[in-house]
DSSP file (Angstrom, degrees, kcal/mol; ACC not computed):
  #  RESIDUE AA STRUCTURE BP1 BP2  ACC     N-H-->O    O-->H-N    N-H-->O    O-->H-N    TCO  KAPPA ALPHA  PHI   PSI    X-CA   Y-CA   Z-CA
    1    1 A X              0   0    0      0, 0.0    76,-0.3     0, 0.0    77,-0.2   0.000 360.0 360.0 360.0 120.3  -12.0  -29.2   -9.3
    2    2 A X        -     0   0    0     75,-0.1     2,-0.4    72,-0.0    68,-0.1  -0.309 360.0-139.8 -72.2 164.4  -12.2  -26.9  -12.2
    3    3 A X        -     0   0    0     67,-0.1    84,-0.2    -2,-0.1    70,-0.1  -0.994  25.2-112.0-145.4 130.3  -13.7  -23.0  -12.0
    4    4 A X        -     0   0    0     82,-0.5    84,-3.1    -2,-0.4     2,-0.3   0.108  22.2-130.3 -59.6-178.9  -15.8  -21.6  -14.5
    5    5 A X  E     -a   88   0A   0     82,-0.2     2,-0.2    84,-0.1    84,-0.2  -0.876  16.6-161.7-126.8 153.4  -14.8  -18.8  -16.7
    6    6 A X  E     -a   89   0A   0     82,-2.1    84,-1.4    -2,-0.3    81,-0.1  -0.912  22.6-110.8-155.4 134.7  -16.9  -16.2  -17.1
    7    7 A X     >  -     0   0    0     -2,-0.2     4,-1.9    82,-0.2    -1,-0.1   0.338  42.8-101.5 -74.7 166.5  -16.7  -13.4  -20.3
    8    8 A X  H  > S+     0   0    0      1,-0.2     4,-2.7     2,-0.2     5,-0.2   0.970 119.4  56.0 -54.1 -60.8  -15.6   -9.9  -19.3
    9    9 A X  H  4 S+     0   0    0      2,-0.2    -1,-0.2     1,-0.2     5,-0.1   0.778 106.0  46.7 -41.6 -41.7  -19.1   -8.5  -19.3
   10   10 A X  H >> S+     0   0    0      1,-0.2     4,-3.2     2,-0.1     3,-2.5   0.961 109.3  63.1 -76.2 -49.9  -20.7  -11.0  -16.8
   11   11 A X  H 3X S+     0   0    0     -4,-1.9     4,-1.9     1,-0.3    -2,-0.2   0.850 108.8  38.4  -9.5 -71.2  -17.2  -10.2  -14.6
   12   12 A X  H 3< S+     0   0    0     -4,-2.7    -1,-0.3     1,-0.3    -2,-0.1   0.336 108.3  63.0 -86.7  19.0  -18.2   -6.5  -14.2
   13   13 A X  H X> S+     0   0    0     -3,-2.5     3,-2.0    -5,-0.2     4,-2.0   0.819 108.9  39.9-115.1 -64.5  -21.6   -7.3  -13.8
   14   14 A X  H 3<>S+     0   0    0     -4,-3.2     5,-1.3     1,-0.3    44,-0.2   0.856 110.8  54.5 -64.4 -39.6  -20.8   -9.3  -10.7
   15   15 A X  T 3<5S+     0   0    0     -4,-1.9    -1,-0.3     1,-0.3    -2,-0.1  -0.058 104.5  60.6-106.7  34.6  -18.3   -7.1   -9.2
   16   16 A X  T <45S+     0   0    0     -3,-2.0    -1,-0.3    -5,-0.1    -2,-0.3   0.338  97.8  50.7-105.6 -38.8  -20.7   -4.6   -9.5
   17   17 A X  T  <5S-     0   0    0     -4,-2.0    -2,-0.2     2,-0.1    -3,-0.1  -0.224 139.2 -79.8 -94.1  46.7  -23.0   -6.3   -7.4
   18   18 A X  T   5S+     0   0    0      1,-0.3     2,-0.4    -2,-0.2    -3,-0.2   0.482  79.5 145.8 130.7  26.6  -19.9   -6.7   -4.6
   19   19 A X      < -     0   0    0     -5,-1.3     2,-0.5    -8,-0.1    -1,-0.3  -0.863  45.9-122.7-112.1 139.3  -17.7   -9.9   -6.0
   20   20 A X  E     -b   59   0A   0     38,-1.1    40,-0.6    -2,-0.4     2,-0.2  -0.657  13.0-152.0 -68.1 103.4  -14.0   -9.7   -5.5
   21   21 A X  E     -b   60   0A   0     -2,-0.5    18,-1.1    38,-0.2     2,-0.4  -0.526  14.2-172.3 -72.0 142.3  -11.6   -9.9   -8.2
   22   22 A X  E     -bc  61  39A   0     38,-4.0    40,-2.3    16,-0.2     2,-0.6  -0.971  10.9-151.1-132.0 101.2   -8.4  -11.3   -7.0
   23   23 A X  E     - c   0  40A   0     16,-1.3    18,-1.3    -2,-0.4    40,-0.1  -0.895   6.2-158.8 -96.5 122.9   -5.7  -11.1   -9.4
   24   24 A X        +     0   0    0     -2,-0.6    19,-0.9    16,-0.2    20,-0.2   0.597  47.8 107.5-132.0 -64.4   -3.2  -13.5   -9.5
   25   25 A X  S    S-     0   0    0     17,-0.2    16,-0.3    37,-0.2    19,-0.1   0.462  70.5 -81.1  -8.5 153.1   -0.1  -12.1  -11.2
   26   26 A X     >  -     0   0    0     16,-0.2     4,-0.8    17,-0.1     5,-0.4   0.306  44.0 -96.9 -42.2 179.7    3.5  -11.0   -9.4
   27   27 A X  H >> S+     0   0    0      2,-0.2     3,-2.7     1,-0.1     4,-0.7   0.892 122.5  47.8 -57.1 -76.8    4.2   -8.0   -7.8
   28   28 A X  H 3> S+     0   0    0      1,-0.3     4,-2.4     2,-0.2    -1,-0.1   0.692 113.4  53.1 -47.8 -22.2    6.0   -6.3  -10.9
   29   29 A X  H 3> S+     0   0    0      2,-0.2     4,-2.2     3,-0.1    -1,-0.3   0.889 112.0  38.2 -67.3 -45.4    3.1   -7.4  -13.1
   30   30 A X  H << S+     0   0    0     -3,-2.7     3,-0.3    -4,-0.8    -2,-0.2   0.832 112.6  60.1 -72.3 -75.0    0.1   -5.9  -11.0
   31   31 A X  H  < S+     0   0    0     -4,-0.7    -2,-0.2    -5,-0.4    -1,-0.2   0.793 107.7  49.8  -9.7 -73.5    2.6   -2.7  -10.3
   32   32 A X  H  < S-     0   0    0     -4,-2.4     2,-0.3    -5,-0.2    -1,-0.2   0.828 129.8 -25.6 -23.7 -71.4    2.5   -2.4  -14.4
   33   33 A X     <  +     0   0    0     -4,-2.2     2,-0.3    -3,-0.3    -1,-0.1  -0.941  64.6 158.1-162.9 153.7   -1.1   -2.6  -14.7
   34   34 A X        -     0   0    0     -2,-0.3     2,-0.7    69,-0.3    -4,-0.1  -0.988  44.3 -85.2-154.9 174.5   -4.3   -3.7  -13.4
   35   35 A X    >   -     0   0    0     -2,-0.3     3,-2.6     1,-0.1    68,-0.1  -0.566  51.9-101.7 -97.7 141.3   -7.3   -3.4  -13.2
   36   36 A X  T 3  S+     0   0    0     67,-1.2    -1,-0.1    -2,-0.7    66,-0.0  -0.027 106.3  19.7 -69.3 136.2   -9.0   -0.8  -10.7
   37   37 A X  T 3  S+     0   0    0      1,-0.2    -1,-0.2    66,-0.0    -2,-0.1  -0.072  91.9 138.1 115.0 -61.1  -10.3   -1.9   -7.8
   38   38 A X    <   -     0   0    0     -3,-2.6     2,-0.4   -18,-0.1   -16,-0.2   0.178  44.1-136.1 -18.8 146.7   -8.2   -5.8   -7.7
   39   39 A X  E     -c   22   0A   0    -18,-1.1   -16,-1.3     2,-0.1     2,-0.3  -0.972  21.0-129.8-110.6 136.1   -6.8   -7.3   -4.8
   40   40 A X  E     +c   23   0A   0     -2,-0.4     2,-0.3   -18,-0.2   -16,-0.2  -0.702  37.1 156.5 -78.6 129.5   -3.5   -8.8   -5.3
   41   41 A X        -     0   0    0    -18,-1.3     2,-0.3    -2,-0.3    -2,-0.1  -0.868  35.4-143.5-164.0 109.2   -2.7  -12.4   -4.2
   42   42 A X    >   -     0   0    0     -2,-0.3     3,-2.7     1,-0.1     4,-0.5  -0.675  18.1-126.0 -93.0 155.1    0.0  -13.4   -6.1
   43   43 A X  T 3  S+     0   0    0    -19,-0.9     4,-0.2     1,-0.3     3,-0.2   0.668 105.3  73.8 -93.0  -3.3   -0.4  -16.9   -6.8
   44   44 A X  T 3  S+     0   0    0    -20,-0.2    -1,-0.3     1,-0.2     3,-0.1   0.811 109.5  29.4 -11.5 -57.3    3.3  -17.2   -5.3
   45   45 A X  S <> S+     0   0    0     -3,-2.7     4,-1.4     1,-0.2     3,-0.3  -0.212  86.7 124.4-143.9   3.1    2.1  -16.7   -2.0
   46   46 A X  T  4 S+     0   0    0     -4,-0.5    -1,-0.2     1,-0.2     3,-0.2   0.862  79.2  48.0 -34.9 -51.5   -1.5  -18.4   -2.9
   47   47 A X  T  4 S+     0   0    0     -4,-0.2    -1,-0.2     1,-0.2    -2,-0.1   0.746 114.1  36.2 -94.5 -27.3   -0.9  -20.8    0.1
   48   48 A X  T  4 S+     0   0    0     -3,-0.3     2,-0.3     2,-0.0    -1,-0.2   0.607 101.9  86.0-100.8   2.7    0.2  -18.8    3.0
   49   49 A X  S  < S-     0   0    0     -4,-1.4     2,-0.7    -3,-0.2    -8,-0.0  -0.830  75.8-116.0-116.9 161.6   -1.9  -15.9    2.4
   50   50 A X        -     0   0    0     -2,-0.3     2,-0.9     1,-0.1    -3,-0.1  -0.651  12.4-154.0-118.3 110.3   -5.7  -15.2    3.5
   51   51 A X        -     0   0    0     -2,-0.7     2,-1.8    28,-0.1    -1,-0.1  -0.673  11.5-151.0 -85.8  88.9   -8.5  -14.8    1.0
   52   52 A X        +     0   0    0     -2,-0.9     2,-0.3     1,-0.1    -1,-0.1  -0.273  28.6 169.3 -57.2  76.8  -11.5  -12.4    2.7
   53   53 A X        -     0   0    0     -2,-1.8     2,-0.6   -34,-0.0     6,-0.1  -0.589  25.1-140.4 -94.1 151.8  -14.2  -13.8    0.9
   54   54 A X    >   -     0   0    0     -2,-0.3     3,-2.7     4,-0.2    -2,-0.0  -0.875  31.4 -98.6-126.4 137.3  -18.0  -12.7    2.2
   55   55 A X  T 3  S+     0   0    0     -2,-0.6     2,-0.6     1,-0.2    29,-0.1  -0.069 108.0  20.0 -45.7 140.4  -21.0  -15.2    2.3
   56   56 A X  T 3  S+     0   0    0     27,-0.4    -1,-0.2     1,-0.2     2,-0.1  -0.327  95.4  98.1 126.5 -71.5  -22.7  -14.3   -1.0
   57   57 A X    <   -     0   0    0     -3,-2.7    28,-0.5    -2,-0.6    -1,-0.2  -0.237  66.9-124.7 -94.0 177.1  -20.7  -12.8   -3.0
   58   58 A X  E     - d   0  85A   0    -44,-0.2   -38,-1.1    26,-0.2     2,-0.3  -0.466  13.7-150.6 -94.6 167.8  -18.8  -14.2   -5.8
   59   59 A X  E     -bd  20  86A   0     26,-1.1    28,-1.2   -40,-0.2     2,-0.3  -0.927  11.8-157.7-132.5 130.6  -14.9  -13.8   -6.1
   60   60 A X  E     -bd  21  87A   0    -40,-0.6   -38,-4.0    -2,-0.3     2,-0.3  -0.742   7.9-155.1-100.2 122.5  -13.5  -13.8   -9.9
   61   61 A X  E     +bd  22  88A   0     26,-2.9    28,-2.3    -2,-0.3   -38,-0.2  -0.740  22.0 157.8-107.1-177.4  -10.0  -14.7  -10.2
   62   62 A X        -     0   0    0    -40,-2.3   -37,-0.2    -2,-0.3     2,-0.2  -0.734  22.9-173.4 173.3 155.5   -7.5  -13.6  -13.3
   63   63 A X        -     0   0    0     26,-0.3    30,-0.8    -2,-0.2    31,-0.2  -0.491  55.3 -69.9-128.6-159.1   -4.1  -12.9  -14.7
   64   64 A X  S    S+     0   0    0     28,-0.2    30,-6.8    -2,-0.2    31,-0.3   0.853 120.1   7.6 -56.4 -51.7   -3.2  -11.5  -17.7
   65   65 A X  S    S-     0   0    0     27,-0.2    -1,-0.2    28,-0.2    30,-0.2   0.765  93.9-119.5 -93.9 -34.4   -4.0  -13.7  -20.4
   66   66 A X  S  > S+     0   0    0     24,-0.1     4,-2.1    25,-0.1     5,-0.2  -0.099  88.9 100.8  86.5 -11.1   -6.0  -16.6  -18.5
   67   67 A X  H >> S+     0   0    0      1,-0.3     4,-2.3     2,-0.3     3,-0.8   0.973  85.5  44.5 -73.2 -65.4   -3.8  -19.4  -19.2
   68   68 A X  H 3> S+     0   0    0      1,-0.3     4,-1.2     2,-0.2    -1,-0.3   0.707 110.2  52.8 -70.3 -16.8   -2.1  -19.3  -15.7
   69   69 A X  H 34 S+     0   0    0      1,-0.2    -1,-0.3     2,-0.1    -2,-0.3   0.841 113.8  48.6 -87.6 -19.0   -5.4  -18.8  -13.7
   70   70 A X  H X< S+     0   0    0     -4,-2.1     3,-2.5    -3,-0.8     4,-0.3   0.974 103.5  54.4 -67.4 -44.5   -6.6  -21.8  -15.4
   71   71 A X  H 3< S+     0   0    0     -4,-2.3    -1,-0.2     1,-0.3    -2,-0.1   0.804 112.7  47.6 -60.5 -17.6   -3.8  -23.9  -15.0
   72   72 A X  T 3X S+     0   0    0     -4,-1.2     4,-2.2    -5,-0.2     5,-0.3  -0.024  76.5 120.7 -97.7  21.7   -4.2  -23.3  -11.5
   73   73 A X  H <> S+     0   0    0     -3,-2.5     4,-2.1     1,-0.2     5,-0.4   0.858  75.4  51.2 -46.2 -40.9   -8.1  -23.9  -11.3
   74   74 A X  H  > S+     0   0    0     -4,-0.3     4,-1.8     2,-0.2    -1,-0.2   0.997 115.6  44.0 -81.1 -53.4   -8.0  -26.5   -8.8
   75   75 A X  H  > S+     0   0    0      2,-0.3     4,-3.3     1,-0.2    -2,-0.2   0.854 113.5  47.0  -0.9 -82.3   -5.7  -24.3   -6.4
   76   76 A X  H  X S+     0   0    0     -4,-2.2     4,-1.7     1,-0.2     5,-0.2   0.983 114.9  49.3 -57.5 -73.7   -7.4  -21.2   -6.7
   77   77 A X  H  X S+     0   0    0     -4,-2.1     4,-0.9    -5,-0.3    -2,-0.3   0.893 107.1  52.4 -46.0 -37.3  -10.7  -23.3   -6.1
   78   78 A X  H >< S+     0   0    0     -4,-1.8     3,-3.2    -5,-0.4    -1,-0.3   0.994 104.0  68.1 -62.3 -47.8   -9.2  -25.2   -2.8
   79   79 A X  H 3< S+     0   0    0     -4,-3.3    -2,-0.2     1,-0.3    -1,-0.2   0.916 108.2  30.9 -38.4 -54.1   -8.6  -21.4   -1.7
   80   80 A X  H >X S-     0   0    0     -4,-1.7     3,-0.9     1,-0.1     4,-0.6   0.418  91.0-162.3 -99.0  22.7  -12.1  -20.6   -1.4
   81   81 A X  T <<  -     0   0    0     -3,-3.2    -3,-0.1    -4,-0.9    -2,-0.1   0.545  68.2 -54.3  -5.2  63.4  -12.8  -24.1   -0.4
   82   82 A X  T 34 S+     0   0    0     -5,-0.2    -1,-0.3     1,-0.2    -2,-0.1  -0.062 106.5 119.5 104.7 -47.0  -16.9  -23.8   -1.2
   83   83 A X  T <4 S-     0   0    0     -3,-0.9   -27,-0.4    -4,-0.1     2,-0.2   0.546  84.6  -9.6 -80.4 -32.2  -17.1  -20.8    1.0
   84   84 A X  S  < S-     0   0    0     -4,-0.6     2,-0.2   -29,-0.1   -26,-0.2  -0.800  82.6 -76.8-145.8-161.9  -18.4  -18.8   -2.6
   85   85 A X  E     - d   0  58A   0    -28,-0.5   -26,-1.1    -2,-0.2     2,-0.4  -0.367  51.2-163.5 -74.9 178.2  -18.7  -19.0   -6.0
   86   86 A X  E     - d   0  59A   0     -2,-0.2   -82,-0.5   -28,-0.1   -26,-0.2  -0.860  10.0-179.4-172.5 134.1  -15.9  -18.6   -7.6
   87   87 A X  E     - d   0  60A   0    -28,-1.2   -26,-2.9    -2,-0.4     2,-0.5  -0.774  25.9-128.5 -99.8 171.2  -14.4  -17.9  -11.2
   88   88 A X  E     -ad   5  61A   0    -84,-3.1   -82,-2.1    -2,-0.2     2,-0.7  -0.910  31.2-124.7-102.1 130.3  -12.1  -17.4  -13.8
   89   89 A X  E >   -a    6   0A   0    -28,-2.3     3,-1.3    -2,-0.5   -26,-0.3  -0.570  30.5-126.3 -94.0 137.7  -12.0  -14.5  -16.1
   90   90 A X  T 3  S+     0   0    0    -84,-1.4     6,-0.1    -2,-0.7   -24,-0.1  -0.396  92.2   2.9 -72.1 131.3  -12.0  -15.6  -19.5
   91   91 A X  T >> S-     0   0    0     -2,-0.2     3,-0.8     4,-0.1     4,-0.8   0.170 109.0-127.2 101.8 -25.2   -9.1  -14.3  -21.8
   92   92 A X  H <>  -     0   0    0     -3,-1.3     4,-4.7     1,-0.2   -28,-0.2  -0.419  64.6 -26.9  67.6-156.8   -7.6  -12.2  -18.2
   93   93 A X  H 3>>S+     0   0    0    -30,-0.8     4,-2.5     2,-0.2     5,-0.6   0.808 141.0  59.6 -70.9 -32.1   -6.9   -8.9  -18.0
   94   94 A X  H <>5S+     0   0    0    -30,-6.8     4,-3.0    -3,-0.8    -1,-0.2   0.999 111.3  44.2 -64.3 -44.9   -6.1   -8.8  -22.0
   95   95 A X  H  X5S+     0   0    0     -4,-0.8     4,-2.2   -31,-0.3    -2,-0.2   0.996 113.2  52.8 -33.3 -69.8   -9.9  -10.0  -22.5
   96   96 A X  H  <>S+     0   0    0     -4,-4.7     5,-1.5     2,-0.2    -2,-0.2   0.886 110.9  42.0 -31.2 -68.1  -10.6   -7.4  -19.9
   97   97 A X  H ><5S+     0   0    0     -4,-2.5     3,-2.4     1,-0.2    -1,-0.2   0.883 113.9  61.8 -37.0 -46.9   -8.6   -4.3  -21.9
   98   98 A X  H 3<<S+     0   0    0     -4,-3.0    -1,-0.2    -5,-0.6    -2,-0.2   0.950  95.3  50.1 -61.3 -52.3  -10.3   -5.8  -25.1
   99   99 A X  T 3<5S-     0   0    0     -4,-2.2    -1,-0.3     1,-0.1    -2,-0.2   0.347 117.5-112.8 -80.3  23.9  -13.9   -5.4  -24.3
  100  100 A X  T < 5 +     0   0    0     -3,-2.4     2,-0.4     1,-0.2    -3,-0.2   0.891  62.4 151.9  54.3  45.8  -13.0   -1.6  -23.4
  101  101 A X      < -     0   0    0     -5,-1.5     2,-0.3     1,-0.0    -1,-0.2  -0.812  58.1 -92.1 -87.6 145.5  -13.7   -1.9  -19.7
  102  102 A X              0   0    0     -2,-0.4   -66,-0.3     1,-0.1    -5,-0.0  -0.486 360.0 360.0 -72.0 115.9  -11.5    0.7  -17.7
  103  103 A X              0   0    0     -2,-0.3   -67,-1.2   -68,-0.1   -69,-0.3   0.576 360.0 360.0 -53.6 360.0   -8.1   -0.6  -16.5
């Protein structure tokens, strides 16, 4: 199963209205930078660890660029097996940076 992408804009739109961003990246990467607010689930540790998603709301995944939360689409999707919607943010965190949303 593939998971849509959705533009920066629509992103903060949603996790304004209460949907989780989950970023994906390693430790030393989120440590660098991220974006305020994220939960970290490094896609390491994707399989033994426990995604609190709540009936409703959406959860938006993303890593830097996008490439790796795409390649992992089907993954990332099994994670939240149904339970919400669920995306990818298009372009990642650089997308993110780009459209001058606050890290």
């Amino acid at each position: 199963m593939s998971l849509p992408k959705i533009d920066p804009a629509a992103a903060r739109r949603l996790i304004q209205e209460g949907a989780l961003l989950v970023d994906i990246r390693e430790a030393e990467e989120f440590a660098r930078e991220n974006i305020s607010g994220a939960h970290h689930l490094p896609l390491s540790r994707l399989n033994e660890a426990n995604l609190a998603v709540k009936a409703g709301k959406a959860v938006i995944f993303h890593c830097k660029s996008g490439a790796r939360t795409s390649m992992n689409a089907a993954r990332l999707a099994a994670k939240v097996n149904g339970a919400c919607e669920a995306y990818i943010l298009d372009g990642g965190l650089d997308a993110w940076k780009r459209s001058g949303h606050p890290g």
